[in-house]
N, CA, C and O atoms as a Maestro MAE file, in Angstrom:
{
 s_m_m2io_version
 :::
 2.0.0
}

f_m_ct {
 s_m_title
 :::
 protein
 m_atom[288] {
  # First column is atom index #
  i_m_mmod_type
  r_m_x_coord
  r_m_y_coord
  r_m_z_coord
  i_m_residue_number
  s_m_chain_name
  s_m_pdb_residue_name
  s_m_pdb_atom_name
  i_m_atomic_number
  :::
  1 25 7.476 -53.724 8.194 1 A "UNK " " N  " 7
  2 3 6.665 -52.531 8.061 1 A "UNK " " CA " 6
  3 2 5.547 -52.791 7.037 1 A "UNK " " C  " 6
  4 15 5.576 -53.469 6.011 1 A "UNK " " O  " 8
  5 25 4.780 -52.236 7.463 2 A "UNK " " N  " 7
  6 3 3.196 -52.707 6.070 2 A "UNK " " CA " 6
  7 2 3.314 -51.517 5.435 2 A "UNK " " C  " 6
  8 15 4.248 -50.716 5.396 2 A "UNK " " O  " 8
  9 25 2.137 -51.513 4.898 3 A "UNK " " N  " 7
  10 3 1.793 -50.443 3.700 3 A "UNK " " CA " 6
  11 2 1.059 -49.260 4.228 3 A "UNK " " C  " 6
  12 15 0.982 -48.166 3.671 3 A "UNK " " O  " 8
  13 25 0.370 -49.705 5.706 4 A "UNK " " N  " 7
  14 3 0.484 -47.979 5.925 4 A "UNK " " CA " 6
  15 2 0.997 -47.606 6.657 4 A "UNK " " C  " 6
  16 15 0.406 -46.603 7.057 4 A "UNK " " O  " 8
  17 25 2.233 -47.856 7.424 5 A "UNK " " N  " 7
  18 3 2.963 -47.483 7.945 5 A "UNK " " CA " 6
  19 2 4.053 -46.641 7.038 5 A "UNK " " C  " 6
  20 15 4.673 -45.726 7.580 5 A "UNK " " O  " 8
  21 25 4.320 -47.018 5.394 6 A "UNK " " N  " 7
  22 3 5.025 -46.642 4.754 6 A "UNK " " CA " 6
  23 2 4.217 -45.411 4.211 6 A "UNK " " C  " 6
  24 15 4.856 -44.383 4.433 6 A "UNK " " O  " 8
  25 25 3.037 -45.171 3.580 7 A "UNK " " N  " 7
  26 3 1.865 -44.268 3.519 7 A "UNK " " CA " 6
  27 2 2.043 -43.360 4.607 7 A "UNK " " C  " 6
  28 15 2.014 -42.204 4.186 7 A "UNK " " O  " 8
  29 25 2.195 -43.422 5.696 8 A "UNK " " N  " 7
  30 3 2.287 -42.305 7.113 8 A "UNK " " CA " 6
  31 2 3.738 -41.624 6.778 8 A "UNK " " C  " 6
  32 15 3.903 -40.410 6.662 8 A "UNK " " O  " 8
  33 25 4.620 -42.481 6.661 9 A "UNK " " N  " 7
  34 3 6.051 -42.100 6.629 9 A "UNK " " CA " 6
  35 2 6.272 -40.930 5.289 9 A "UNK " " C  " 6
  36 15 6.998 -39.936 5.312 9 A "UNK " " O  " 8
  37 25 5.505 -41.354 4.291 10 A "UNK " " N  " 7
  38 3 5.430 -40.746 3.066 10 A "UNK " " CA " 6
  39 2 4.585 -39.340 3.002 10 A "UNK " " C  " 6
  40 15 4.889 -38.307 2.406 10 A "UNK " " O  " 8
  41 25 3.304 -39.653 3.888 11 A "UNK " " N  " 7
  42 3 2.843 -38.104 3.935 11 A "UNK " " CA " 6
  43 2 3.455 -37.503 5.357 11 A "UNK " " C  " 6
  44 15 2.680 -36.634 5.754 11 A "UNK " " O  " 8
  45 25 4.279 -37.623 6.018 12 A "UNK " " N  " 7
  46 3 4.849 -36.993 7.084 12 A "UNK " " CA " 6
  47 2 5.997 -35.973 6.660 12 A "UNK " " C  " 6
  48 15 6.249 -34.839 7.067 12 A "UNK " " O  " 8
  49 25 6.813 -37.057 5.364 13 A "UNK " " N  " 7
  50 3 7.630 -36.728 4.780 13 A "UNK " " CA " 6
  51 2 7.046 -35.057 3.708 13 A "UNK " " C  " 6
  52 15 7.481 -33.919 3.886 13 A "UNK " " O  " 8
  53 25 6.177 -35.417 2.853 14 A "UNK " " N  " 7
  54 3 5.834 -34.457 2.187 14 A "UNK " " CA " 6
  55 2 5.143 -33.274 3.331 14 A "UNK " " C  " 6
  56 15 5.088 -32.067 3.098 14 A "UNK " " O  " 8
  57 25 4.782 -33.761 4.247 15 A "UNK " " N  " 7
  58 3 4.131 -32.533 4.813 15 A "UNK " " CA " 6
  59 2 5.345 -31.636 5.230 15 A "UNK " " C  " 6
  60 15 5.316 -30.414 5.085 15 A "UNK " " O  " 8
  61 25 6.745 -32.520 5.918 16 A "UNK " " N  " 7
  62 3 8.014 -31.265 6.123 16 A "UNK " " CA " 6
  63 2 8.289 -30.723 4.624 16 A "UNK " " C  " 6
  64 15 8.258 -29.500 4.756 16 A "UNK " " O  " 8
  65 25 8.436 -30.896 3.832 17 A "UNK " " N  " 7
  66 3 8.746 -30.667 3.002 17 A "UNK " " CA " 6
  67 2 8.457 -29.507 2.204 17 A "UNK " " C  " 6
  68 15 9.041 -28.613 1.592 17 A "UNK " " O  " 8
  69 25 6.952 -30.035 2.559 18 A "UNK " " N  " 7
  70 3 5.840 -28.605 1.960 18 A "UNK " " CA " 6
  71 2 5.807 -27.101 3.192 18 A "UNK " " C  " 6
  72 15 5.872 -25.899 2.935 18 A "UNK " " O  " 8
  73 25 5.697 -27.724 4.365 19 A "UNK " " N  " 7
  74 3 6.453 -26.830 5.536 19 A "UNK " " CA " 6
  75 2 7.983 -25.640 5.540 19 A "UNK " " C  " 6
  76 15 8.204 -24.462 5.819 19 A "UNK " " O  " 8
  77 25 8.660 -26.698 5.104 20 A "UNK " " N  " 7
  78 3 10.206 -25.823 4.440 20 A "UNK " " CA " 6
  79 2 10.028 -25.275 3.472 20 A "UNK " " C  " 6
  80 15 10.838 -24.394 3.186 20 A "UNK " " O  " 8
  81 25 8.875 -25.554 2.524 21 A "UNK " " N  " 7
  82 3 9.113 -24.512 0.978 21 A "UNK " " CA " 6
  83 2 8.406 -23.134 1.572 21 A "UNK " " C  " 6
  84 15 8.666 -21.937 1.446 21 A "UNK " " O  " 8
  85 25 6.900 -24.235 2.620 22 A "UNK " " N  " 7
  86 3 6.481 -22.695 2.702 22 A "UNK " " CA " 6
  87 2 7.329 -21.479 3.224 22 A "UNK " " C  " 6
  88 15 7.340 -20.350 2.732 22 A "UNK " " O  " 8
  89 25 8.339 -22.110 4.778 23 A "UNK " " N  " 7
  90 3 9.202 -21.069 5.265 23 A "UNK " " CA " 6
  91 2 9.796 -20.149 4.639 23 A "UNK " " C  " 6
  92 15 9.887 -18.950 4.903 23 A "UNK " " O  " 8
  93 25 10.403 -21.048 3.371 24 A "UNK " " N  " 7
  94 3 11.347 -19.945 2.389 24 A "UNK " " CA " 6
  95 2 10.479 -18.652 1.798 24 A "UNK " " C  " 6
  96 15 9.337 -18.703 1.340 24 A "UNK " " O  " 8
  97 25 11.210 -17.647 1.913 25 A "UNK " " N  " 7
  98 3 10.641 -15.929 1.465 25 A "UNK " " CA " 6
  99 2 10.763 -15.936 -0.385 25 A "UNK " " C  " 6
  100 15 11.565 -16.278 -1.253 25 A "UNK " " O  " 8
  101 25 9.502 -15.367 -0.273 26 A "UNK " " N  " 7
  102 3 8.812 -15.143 -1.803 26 A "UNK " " CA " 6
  103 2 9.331 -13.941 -2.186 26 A "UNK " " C  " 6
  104 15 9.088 -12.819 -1.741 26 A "UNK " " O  " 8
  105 25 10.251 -14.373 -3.271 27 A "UNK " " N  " 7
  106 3 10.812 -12.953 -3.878 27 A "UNK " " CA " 6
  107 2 9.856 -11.847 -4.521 27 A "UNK " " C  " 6
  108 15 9.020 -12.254 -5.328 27 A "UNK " " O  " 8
  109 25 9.906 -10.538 -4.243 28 A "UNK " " N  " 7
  110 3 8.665 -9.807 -4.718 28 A "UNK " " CA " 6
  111 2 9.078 -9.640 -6.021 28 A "UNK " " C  " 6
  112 15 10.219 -9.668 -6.481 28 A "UNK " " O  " 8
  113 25 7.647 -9.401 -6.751 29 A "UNK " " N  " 7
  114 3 7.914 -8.875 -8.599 29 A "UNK " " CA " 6
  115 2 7.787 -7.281 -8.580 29 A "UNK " " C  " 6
  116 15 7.774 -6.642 -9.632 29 A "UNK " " O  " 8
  117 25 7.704 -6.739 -7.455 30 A "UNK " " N  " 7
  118 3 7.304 -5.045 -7.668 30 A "UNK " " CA " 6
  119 2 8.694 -4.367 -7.333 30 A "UNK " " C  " 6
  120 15 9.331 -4.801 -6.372 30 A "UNK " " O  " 8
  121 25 9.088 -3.534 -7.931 31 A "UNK " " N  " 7
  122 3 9.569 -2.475 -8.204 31 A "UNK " " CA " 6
  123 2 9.662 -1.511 -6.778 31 A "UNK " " C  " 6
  124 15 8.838 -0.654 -6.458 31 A "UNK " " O  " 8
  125 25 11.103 -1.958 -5.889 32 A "UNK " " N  " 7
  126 3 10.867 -0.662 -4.692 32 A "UNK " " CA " 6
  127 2 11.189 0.868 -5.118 32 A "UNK " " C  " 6
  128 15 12.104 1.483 -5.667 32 A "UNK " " O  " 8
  129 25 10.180 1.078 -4.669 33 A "UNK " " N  " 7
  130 3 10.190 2.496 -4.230 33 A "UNK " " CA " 6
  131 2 11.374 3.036 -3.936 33 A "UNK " " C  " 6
  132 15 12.014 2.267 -3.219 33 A "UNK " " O  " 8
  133 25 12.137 4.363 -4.261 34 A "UNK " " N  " 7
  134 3 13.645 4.960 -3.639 34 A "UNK " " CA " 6
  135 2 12.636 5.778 -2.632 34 A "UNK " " C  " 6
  136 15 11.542 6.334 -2.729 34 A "UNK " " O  " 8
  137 25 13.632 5.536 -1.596 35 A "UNK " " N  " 7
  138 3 13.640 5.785 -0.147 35 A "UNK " " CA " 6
  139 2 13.631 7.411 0.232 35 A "UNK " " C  " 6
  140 15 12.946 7.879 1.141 35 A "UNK " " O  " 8
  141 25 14.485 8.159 -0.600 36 A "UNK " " N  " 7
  142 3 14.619 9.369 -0.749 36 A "UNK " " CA " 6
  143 2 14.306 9.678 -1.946 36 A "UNK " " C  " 6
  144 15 14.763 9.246 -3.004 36 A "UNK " " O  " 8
  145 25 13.065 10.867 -1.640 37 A "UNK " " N  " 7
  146 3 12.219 11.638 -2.965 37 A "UNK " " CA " 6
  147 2 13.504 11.764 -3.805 37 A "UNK " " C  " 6
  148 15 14.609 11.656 -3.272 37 A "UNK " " O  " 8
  149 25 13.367 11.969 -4.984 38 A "UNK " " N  " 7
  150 3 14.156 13.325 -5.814 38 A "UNK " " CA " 6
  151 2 13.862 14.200 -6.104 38 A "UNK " " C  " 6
  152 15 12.744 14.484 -6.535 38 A "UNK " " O  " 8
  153 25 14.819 14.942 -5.951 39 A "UNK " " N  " 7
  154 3 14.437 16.499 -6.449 39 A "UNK " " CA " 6
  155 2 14.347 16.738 -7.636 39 A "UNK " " C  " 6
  156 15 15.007 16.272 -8.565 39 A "UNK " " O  " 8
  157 25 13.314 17.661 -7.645 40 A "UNK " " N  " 7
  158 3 12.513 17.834 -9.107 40 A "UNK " " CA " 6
  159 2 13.662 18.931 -9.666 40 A "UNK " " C  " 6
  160 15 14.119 19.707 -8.827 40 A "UNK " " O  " 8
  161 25 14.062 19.007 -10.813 41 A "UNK " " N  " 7
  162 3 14.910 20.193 -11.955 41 A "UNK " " CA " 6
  163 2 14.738 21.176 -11.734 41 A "UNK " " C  " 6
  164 15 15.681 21.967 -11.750 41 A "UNK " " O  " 8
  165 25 12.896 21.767 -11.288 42 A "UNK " " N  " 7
  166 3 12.457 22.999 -11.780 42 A "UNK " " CA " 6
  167 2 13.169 23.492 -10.665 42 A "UNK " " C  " 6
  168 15 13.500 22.612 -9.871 42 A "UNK " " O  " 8
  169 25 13.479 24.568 -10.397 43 A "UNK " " N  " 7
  170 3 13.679 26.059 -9.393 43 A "UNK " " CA " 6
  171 2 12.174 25.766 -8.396 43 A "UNK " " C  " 6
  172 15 11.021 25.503 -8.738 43 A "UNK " " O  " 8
  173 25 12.741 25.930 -7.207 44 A "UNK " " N  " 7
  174 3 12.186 26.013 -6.113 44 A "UNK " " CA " 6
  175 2 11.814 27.150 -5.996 44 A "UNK " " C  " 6
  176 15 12.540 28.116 -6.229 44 A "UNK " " O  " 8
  177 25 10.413 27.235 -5.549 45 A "UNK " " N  " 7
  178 3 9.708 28.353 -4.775 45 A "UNK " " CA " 6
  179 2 10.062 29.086 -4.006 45 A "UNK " " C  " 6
  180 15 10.410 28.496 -2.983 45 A "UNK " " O  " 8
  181 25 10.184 30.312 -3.942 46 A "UNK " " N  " 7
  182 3 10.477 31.121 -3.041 46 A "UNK " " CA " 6
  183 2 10.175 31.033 -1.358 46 A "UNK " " C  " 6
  184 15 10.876 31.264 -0.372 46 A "UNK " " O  " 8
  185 25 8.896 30.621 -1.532 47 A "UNK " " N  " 7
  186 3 8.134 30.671 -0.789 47 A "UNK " " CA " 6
  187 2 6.679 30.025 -0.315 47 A "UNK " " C  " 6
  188 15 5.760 30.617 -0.881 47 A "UNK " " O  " 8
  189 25 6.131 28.758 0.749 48 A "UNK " " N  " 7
  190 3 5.339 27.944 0.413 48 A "UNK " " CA " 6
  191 2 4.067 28.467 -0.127 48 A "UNK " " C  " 6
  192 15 4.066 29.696 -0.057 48 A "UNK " " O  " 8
  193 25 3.078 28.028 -0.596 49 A "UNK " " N  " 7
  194 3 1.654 28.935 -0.293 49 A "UNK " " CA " 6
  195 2 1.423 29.013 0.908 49 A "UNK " " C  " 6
  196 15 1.751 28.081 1.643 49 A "UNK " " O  " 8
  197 25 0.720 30.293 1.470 50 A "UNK " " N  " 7
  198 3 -0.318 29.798 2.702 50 A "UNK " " CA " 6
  199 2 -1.213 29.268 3.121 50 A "UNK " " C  " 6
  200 15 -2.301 29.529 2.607 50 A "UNK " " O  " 8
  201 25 -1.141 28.116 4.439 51 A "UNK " " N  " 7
  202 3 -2.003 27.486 4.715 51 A "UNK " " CA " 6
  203 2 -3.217 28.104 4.633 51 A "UNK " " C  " 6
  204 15 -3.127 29.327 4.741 51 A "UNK " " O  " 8
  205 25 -4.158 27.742 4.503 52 A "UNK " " N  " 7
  206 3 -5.797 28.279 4.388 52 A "UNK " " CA " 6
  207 2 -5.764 28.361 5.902 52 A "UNK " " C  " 6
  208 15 -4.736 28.069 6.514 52 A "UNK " " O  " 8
  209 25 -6.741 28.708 6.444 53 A "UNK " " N  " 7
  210 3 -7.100 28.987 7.683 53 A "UNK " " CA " 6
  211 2 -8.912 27.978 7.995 53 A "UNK " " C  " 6
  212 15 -9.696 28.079 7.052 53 A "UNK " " O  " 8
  213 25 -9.107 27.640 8.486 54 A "UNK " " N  " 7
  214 3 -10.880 27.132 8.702 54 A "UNK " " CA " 6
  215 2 -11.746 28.200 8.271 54 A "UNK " " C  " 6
  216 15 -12.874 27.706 8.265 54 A "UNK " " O  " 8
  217 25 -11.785 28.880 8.066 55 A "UNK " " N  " 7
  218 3 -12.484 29.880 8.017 55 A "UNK " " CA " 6
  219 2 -12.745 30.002 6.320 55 A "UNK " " C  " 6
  220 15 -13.774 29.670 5.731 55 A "UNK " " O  " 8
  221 25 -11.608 30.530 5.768 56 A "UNK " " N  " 7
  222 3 -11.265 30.607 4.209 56 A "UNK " " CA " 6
  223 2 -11.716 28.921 3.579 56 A "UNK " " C  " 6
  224 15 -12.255 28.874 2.474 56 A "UNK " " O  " 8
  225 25 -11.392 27.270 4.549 57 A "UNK " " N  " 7
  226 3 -12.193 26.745 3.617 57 A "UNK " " CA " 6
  227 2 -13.394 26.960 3.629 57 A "UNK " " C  " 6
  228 15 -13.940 27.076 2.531 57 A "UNK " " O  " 8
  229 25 -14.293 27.098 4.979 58 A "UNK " " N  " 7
  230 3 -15.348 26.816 4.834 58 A "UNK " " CA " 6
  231 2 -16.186 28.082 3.934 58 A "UNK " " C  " 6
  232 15 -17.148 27.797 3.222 58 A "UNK " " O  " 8
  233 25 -15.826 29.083 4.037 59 A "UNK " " N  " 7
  234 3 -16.046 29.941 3.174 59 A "UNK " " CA " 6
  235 2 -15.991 29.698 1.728 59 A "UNK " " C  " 6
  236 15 -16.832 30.328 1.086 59 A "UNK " " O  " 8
  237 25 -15.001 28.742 0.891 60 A "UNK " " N  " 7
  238 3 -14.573 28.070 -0.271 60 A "UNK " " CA " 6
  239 2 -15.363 27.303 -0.650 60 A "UNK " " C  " 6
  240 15 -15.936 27.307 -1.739 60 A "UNK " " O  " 8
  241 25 -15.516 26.281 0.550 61 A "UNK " " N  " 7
  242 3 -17.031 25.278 0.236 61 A "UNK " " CA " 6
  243 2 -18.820 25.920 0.083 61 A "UNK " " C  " 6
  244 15 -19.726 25.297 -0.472 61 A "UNK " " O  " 8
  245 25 -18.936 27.146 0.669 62 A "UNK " " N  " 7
  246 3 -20.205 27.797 0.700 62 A "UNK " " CA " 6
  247 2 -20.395 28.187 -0.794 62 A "UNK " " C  " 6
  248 15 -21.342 27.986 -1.554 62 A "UNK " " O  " 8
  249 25 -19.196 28.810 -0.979 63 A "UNK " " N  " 7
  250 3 -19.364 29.481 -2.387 63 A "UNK " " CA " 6
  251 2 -19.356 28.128 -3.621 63 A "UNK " " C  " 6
  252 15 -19.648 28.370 -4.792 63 A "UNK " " O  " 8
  253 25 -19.068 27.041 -3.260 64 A "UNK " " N  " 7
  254 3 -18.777 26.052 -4.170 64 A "UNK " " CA " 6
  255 2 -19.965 25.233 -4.636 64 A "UNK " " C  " 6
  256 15 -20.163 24.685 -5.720 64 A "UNK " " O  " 8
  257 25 -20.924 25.308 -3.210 65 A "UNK " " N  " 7
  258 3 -22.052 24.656 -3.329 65 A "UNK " " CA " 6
  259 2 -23.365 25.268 -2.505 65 A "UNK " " C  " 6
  260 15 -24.141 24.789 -1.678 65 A "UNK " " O  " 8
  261 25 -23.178 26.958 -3.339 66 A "UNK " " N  " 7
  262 3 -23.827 28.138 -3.169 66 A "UNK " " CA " 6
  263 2 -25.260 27.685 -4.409 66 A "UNK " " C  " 6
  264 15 -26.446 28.009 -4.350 66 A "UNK " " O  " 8
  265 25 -24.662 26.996 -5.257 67 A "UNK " " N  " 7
  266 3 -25.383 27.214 -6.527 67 A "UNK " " CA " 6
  267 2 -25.746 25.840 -6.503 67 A "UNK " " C  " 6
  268 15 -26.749 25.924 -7.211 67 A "UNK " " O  " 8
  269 25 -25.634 24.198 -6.100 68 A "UNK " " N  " 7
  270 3 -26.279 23.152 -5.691 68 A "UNK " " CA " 6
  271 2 -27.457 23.555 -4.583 68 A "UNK " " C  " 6
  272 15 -28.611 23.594 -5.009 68 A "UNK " " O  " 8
  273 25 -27.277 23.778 -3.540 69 A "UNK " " N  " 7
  274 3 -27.920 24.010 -2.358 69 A "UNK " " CA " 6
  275 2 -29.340 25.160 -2.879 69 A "UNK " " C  " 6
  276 15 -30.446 25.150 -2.338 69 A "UNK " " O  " 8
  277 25 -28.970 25.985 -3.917 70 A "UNK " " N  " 7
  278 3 -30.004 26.823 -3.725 70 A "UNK " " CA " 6
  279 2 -30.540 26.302 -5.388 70 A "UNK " " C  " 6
  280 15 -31.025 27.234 -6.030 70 A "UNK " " O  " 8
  281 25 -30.507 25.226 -5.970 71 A "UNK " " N  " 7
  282 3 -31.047 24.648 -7.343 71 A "UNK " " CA " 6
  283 2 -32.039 24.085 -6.601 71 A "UNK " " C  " 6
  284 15 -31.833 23.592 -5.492 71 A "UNK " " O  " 8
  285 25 -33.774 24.146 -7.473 72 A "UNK " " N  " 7
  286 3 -35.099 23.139 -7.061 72 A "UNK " " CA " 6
  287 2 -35.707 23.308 -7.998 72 A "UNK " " C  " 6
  288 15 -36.795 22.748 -8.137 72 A "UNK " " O  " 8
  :::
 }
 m_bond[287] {
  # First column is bond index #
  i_m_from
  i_m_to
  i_m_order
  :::
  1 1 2 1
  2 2 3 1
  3 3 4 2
  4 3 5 1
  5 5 6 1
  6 6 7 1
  7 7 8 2
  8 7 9 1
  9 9 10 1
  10 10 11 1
  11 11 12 2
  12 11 13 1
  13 13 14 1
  14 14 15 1
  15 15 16 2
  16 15 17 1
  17 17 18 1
  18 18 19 1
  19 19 20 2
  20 19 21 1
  21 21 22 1
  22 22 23 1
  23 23 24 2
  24 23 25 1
  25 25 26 1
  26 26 27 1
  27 27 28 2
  28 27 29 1
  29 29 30 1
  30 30 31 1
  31 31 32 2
  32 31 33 1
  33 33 34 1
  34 34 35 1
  35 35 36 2
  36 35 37 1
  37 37 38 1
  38 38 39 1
  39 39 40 2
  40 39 41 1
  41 41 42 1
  42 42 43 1
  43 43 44 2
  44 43 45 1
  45 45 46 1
  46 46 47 1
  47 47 48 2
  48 47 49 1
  49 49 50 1
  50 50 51 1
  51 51 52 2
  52 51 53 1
  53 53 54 1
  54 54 55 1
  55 55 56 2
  56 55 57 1
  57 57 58 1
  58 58 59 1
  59 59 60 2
  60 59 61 1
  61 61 62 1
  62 62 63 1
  63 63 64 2
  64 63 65 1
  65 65 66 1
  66 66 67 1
  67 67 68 2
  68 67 69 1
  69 69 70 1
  70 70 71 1
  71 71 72 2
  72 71 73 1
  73 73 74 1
  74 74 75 1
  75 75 76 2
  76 75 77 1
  77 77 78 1
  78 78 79 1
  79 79 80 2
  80 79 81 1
  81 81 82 1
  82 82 83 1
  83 83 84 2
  84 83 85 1
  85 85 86 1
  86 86 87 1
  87 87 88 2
  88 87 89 1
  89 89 90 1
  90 90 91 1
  91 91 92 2
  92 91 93 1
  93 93 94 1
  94 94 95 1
  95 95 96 2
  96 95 97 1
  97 97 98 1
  98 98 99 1
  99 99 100 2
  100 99 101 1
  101 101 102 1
  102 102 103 1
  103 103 104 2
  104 103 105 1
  105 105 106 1
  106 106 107 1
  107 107 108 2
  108 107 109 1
  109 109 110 1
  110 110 111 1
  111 111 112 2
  112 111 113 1
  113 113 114 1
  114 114 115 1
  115 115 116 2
  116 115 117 1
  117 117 118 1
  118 118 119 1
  119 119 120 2
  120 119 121 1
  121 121 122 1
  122 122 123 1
  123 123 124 2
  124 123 125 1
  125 125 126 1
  126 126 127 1
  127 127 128 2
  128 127 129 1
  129 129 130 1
  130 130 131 1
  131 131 132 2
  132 131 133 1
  133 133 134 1
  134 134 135 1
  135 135 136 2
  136 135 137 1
  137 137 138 1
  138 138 139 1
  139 139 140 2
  140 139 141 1
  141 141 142 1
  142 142 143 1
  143 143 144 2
  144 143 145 1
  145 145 146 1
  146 146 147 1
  147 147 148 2
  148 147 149 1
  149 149 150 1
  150 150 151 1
  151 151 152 2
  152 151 153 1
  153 153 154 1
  154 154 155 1
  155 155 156 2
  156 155 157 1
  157 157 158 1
  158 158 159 1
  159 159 160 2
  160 159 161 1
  161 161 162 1
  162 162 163 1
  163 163 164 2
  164 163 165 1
  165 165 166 1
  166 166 167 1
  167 167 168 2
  168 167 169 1
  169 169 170 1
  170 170 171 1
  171 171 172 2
  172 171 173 1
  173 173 174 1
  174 174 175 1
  175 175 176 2
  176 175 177 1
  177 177 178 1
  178 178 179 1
  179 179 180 2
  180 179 181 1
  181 181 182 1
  182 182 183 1
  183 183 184 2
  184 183 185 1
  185 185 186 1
  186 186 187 1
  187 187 188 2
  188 187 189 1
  189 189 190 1
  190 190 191 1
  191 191 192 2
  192 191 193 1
  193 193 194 1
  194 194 195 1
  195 195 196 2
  196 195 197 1
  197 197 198 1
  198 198 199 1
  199 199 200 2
  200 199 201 1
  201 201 202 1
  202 202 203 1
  203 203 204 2
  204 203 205 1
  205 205 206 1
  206 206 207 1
  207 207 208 2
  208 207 209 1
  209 209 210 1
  210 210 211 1
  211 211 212 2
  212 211 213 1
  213 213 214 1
  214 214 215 1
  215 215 216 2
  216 215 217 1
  217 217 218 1
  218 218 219 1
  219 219 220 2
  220 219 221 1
  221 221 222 1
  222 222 223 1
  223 223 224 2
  224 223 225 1
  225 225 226 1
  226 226 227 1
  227 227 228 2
  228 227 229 1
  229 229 230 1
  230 230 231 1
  231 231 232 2
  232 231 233 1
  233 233 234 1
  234 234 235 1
  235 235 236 2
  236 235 237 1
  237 237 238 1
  238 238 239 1
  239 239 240 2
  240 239 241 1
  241 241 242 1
  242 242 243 1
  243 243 244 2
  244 243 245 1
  245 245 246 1
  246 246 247 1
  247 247 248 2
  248 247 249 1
  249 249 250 1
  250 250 251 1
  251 251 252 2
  252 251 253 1
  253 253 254 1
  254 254 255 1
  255 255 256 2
  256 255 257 1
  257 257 258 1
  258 258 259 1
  259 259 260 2
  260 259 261 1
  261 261 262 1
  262 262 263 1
  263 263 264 2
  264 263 265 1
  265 265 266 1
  266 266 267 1
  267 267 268 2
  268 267 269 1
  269 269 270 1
  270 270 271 1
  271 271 272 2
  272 271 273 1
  273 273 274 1
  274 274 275 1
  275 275 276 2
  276 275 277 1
  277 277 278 1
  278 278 279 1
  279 279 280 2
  280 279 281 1
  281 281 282 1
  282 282 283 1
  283 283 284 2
  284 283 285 1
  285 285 286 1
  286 286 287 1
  287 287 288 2
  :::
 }
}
């Protein structure tokens, strides 16, 4: 066997090698998330708010940028 036949054998070798490390799974450093919220201490609401309706936002936004729109 010559010398680059042993050179081929040698980077064939490192290339599985580097192949198998890559396969192996990278342990994560972050912190999972719990799966199920917790419940907060305080006393629950009676009752949700009510959804806004389209109407009530866009009405919300007029009045919000009542006083941009009419500045010159």
């Amino acid at each position: 066997m010559d010398m680059s036949q042993e050179k081929l054998q040698e980077r064939q070798k490192a290339a599985a090698d580097a192949e198998a490390q890559a396969a192996k799974p990278v342990p994560s450093t972050r912190v999972a998330e719990p799966v199920i919220p917790q419940q907060s201490s305080a006393p629950a609401a009676s009752s949700p708010a009510p959804t806004p309706t389209p109407s009530d936002v866009i009405e919300s936004q007029r009045r919000a940028f009542s006083g941009i729109l009419t500045r010159r």
